[in-house]
N, C-alpha and C positions, 0 to 999 in steps of 0.2 A: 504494500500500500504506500502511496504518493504523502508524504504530509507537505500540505499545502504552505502552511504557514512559513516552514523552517525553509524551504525555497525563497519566501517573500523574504523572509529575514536578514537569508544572504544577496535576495538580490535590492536591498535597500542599503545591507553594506557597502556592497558596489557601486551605486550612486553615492552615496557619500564619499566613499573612498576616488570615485572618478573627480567629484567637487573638489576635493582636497589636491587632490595632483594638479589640477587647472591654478589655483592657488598658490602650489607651491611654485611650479613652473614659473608663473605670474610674478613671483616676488622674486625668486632667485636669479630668474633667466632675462624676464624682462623688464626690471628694477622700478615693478611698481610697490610703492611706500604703504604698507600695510602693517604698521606696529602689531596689532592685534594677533595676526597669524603667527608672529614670530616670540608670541608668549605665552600665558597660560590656556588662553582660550584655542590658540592653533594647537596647544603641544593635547588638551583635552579632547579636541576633534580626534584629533589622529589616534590617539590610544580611543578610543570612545569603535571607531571603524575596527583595527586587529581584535580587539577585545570579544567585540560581537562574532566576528570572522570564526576565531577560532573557538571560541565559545559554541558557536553553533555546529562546529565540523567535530568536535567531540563529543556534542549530543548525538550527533546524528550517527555514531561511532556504539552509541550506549544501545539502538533498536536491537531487537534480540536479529541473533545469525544464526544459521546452523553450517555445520563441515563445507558442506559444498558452495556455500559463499566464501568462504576464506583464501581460496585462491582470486578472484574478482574481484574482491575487498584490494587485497596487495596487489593486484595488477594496478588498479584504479591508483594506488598509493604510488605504486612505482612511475606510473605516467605521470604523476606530478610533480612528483623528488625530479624526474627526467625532465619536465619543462622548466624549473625549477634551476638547476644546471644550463639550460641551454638560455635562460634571463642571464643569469654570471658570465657567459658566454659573449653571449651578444653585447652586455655590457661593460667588457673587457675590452674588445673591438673596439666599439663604436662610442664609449664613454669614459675610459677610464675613470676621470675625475670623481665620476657619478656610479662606480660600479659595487653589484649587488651581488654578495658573498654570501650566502649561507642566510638567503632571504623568506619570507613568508612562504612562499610557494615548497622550496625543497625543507623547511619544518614541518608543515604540513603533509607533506606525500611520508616523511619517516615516521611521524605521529601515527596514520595514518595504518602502515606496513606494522611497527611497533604494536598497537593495539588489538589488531586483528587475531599476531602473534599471542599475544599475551592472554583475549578474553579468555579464553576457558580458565586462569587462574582467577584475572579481575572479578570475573561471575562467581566466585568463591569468597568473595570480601563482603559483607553488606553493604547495602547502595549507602546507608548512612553514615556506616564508618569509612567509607572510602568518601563520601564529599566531605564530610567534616575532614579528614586527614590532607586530602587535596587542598582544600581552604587553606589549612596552618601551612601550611609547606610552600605555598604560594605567596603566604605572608610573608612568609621569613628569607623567599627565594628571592623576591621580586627582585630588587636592587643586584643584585651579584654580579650583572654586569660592570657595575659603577664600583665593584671590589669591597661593598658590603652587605652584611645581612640586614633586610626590614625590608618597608613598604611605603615606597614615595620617599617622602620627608621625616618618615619614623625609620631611625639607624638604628639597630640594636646592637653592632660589632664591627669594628673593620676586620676585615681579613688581610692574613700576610700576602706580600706582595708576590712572594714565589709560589702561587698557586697560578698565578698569570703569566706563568715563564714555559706552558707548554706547548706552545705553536698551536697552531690550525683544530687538532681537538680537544684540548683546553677551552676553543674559544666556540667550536663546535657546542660544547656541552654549557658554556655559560662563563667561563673563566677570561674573558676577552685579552687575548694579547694586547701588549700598550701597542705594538706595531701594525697591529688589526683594522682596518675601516672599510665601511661598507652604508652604500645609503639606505638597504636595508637592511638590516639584521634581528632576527632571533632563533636565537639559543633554545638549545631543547631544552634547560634549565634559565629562566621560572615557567618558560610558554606550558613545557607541556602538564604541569599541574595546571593549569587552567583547561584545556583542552581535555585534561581527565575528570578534572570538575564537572564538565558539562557532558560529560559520557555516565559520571554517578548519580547526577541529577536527571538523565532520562530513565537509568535503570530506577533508581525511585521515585517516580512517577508511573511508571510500567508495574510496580511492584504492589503500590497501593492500588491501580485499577483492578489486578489480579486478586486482591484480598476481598475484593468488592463483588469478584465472581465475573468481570468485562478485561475485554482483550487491545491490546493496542493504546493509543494516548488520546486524551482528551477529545472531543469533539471540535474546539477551538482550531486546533492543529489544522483540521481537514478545511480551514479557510483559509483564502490568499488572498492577493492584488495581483491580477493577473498580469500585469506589464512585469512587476517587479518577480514574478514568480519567473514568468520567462527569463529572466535575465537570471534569476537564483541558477536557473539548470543549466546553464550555460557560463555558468561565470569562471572555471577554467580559459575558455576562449576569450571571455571578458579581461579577464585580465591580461591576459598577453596581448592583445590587443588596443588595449585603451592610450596606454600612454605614446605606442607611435604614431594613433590617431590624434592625441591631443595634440603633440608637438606640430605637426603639418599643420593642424587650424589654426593655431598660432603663431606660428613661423609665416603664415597669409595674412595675418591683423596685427602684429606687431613687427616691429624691428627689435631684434636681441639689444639688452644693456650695455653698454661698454664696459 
């Protein structure tokens, strides 16, 4: 069964997420004076878009499977670690300055292969102590990029410096080399406790319908917005797509910034 909703969901990410690119482009590339963007309220938008993103691709991770979807689960993962890869690619080429190492895309296809892997244990954890566990561990992960433990602006510890001294999977896993850059990046460490978050939060949801004696989620669910649902099923192609389409519209209405 299709749930309607979680399609609309990801595909209203993707408009927001297309908004924000237009944006950033707009201030970075074509030196339009946008304070706003480049404070709290831009850095809110942009975590507000990943958040939901992968928020939704590890509920939709939590629907029950059986054996023979677990080959097509990982395939599905593997075509997108592989797009994912061929974004780093292309933007090694064709941008350096701007190039994207170990980005949303190839998190998500491992997330994705990871999980599949794993259900037949996760389904062993209860859905409550596993979102309650995901939660703290997300608290406590979130910053490790920034080489401390907490959440935002709440530090609970710096960590030693030599945890950041191990190259490419160090920074793979969350530990970011100081020599590392990337315009986008995340780390399997804090993403995929979020991404696990909302794969425990479908399983308990799924779990109290079951107690209830009813199959499947909510009724809610089987509603969309159908422009943004078409774009939710599609939004692999969406994204690989949107920001060479941006750049051309804009490269026709602007002149680059000096």
């Amino acid at each position: 069964m299709r749930y309607r909703l979680l399609d609309t969901l990801r595909g209203f990410s993707l408009v927001s997420m297309i908004l924000y690119h237009i944006c950033w482009d707009l201030v970075h590339m074509y030196g339009f004076d946008w304070p706003w963007f480049m404070k709290t309220q831009g850095y809110l938008w942009q975590q507000s878009i990943c958040w939901l993103f992968i928020f939704v691709s590890g509920f939709c991770q939590g629907l029950k499977r059986d054996e023979r979807n677990l080959s097509s689960v990982c395939k599905r993962g593997l075509v997108i670690m592989a797009s994912g890869l061929l974004v780093t690619a292309a933007t090694l080429v064709f941008a350096p300055e701007s190039k994207i190492i170990f980005g949303v895309l190839f998190f998500l296809g491992f997330s994705i292969m990871l999980t599949a892997w794993l259900d037949p244990l996760l389904r062993k954890i209860p859905a409550k102590a596993g979102l309650f566990c995901s939660t703290i561990l997300l608290f406590i992960f979130r910053n490790i990029n920034e080489g401390n433990l907490g959440f935002e602006n709440i530090i609970l510890c710096r960590l030693p410096d030599f945890l950041y001294e191990h190259g490419m999977l160090g920074t793979f896993l969350g530990l970011q080399d100081k020599n590392f850059s990337s315009a986008d990046y995340f780390s399997f460490i804090p993403w995929y406790f979020l991404f696990i978050k909302g794969y425990f939060i479908c399983r308990n949801l799924l779990q109290k319908r079951e107690t209830k004696g009813l199959s499947g989620l909510p009724a809610v669910f089987t509603k969309g917005i159908p422009v943004l649902e078409t774009l939710g099923q599609h939004s692999l192609l969406v994204y690989l797509l949107h920001q060479p389409v941006i750049l051309l519209i804009l490269s026709l209405a602007f002149k680059p910034a000096l």
